[in-house]
C-alpha positions in Angstrom: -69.8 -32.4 35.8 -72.7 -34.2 37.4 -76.0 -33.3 38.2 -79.3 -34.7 39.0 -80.4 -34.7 35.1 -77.4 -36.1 33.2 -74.7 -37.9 34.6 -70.9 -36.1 33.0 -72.9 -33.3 31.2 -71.2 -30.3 30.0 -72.7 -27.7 27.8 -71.2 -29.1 24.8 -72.8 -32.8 25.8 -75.2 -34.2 22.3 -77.0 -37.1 22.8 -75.6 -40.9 21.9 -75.1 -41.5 18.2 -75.3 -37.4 17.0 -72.2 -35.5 16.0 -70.1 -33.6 18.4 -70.4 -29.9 18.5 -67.5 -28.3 16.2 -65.1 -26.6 18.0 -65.8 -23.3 16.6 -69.4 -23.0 19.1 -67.2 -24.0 22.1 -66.9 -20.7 23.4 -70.1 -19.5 22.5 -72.0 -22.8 24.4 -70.3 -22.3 27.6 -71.3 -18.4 27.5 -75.2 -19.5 26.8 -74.7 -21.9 29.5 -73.2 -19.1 32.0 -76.5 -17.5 30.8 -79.0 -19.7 31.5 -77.6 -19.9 35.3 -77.0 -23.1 37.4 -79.5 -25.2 36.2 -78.8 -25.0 32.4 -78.8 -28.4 32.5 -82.7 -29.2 33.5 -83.9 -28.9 29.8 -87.3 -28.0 31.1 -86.5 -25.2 33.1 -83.7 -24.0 30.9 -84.1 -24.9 27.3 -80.7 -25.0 26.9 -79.5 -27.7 24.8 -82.8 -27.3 21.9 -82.1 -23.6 22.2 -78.4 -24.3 21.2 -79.3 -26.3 18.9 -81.1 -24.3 17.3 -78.3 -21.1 17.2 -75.8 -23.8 15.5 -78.6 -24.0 13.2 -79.1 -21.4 12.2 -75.1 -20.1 12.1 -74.6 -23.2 10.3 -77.3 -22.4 7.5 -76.3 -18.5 7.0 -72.5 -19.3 6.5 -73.3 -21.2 3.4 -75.6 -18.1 1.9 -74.7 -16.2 -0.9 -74.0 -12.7 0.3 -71.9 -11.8 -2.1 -75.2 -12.3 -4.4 -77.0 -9.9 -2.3 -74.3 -7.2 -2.1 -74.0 -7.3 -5.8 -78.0 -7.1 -6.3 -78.4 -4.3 -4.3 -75.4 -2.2 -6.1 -77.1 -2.7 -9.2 -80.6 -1.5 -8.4 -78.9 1.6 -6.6 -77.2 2.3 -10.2 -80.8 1.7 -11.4 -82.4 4.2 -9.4 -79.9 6.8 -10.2 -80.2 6.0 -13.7 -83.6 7.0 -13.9 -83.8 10.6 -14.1 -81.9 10.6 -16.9 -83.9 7.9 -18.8 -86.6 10.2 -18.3 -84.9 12.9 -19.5 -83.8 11.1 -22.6 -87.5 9.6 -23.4 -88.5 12.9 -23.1 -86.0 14.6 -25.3 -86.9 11.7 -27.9 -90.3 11.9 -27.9 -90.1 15.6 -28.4 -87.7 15.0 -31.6 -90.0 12.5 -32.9 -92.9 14.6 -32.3 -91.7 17.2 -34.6 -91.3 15.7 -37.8 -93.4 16.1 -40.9 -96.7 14.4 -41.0 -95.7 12.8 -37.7 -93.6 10.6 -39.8 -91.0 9.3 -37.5 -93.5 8.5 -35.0 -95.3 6.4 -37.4 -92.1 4.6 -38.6 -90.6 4.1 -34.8 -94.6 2.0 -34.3 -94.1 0.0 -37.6 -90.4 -1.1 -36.8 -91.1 -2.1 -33.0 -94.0 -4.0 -34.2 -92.3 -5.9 -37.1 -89.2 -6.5 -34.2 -92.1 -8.2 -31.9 -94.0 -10.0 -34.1 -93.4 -9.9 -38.0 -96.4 -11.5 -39.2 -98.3 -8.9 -37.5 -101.4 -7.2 -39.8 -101.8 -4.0 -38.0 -105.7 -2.7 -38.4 -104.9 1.0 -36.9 -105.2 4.2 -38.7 -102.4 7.0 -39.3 -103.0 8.9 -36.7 -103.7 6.7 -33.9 -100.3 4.8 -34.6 -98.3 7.9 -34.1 -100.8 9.0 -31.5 -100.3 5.0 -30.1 -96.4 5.7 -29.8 -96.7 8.8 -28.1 -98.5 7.4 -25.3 -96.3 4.3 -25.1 -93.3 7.1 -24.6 -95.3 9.2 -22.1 -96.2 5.8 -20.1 -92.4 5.2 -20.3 -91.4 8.7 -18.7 -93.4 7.8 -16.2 -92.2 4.4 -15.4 -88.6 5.5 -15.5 -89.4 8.1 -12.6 -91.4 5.7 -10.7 -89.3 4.5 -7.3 -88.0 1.0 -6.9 -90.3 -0.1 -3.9 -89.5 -3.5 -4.1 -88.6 -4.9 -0.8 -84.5 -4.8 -0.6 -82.6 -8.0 0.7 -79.2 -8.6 2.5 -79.2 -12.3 3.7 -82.1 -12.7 6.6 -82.7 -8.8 6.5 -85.5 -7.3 4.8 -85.7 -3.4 4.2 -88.3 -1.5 2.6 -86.1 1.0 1.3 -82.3 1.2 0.1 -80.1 1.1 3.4 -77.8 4.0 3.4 -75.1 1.0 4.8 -74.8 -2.5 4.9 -74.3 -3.6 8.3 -71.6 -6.7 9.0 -73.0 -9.8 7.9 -72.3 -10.9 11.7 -74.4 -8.3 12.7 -77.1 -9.7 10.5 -77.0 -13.2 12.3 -76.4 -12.0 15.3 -80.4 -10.2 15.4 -81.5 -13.3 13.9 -80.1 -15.2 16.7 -81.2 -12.5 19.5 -85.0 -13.0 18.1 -84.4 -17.2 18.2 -83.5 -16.5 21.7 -86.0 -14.6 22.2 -88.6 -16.9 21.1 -86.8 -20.1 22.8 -86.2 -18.9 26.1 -87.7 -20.8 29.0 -88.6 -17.8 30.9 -91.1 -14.9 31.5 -89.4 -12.8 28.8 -90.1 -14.9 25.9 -91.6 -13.3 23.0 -92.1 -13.6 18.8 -94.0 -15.8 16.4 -92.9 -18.6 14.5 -93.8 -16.8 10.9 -91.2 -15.3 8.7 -90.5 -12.8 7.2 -91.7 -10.8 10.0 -90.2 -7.9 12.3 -87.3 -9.2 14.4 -88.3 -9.7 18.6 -85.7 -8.7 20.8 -86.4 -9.6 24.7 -84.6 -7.8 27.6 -81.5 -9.6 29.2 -80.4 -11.5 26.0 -77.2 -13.8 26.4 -75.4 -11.0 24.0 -71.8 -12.5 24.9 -72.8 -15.8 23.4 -74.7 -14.2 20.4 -71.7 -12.8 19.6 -69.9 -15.8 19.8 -72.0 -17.8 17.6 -72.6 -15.3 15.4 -68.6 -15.1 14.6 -68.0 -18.6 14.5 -67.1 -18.5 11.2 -64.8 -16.2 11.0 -60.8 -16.3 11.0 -60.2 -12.4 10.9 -60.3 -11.2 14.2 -61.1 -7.9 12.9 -64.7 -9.2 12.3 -65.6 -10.4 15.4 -68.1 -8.7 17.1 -67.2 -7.3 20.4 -69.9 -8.3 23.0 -69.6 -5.1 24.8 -71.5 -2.9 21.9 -73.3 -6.1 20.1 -76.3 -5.2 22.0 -76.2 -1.6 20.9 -75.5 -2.6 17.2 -78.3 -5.6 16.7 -81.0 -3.1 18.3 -79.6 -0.1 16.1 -79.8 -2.3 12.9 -83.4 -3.3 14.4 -84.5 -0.2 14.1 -83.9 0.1 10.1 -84.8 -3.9 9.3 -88.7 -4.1 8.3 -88.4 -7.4 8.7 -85.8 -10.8 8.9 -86.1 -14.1 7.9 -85.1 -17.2 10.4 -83.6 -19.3 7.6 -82.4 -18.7 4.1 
């Protein structure tokens, strides 16, 4: 293919001396090409070959994240949270217990055996009463702590939530928004939108090349089960938009 800005170009052309583009993005460079229209090749009007540059990237960069990592994070802290109510309980039902012995006894001898466990050459200067009354409070604080949500942010490779996700969306889904809001941010046209901070909430422009999203963002994949279809890619990325606080661009 000629044209007046590169002489043989084709959209998988990379400039003397850098690698060739792996096989798996052929498919996926041909569809952002057919997007970018006839003159994909002008690099100032179209952006094209930085722009797919950058989707390789980025494809190239989540494959070797550890989702598995992230998937097994978030299981636990969901066992956590469920786990709390009955901590609560428990620390309740034990301060009560300990609360009812003679002379506040077992109150006193909890405080003294926690303190000697954290530091044995401790000289405790406290009287009788405000050790037990010391214990207490430490279990009341603990009731409290126990019932307190988790509202730490939750992560699944570039998405951020700000609460548990009732599902985990495909991890091609994932990439696949990141790579909608690099397009978004990349395109050479009136649509482009987004910020070059992160984390931050995802951009998506209208008329994104959602074929060749889809394309990149299965690259990687040898079950054709996985792969997204490009008719409802569109639909899925701006669903899972709609429940991601915010993503990140890289890991």
């Amino acid at each position: 293919m000629n044209s007046a800005y590169f002489e043989g170009v084709t959209p998988l052309w990379v400039a003397p001396g850098r690698a060739p583009i792996p096989e798996r993005y052929h498919a996926a460079s041909f569809s952002l090409a057919d997007w970018a229209g006839p003159d994909w090749p002008d690099n100032d009007a179209s952006g094209f070959f930085p722009l797919r540059h950058y989707l390789i990237g980025a494809c190239e960069k989540w494959q070797t994240h550890n989702w598995q990592a992230d998937w097994d994070l978030i299981a636990a802290r969901k066992r956590d949270a469920k786990h709390r109510q009955t901590l609560a309980k428990a620390t309740r039902a034990f301060r009560q217990a300990i609360g009812s012995s003679s002379f506040r006894r077992a109150e006193r001898d909890l405080g003294v055996s926690i303190a000697t466990a954290l530091c044995p050459s401790a000289k405790l200067e406290m009287t009788y009463e405000d050790g037990c009354s010391a214990v207490v409070s430490a279990l009341r604080d603990f009731e409290k702590q126990s019932l307190r949500p988790d509202r730490f942010p939750v992560r699944f490779g570039p998405l951020l939530y700000d609460t548990f996700p009732t599902r985990l969306p495909k991890r091609e889904i994932a990439v696949a928004l990141v790579l909608a809001d690099f397009v978004t941010g990349f395109r050479k046209d009136d649509h482009r939108a987004g910020g070059l901070h992160f984390p931050r909430p995802a951009v998506l422009s209208p008329k994104l090349p959602w074929k060749a999203i889809a394309e990149f963002a299965t690259a990687f994949s040898d079950d054709p089960d996985a792969s997204i279809n490009p008719d409802n890619v569109a639909t899925r990325v701006r669903n899972l938009r709609g429940k991601v606080a915010r993503i990140m661009r890289y890991p």
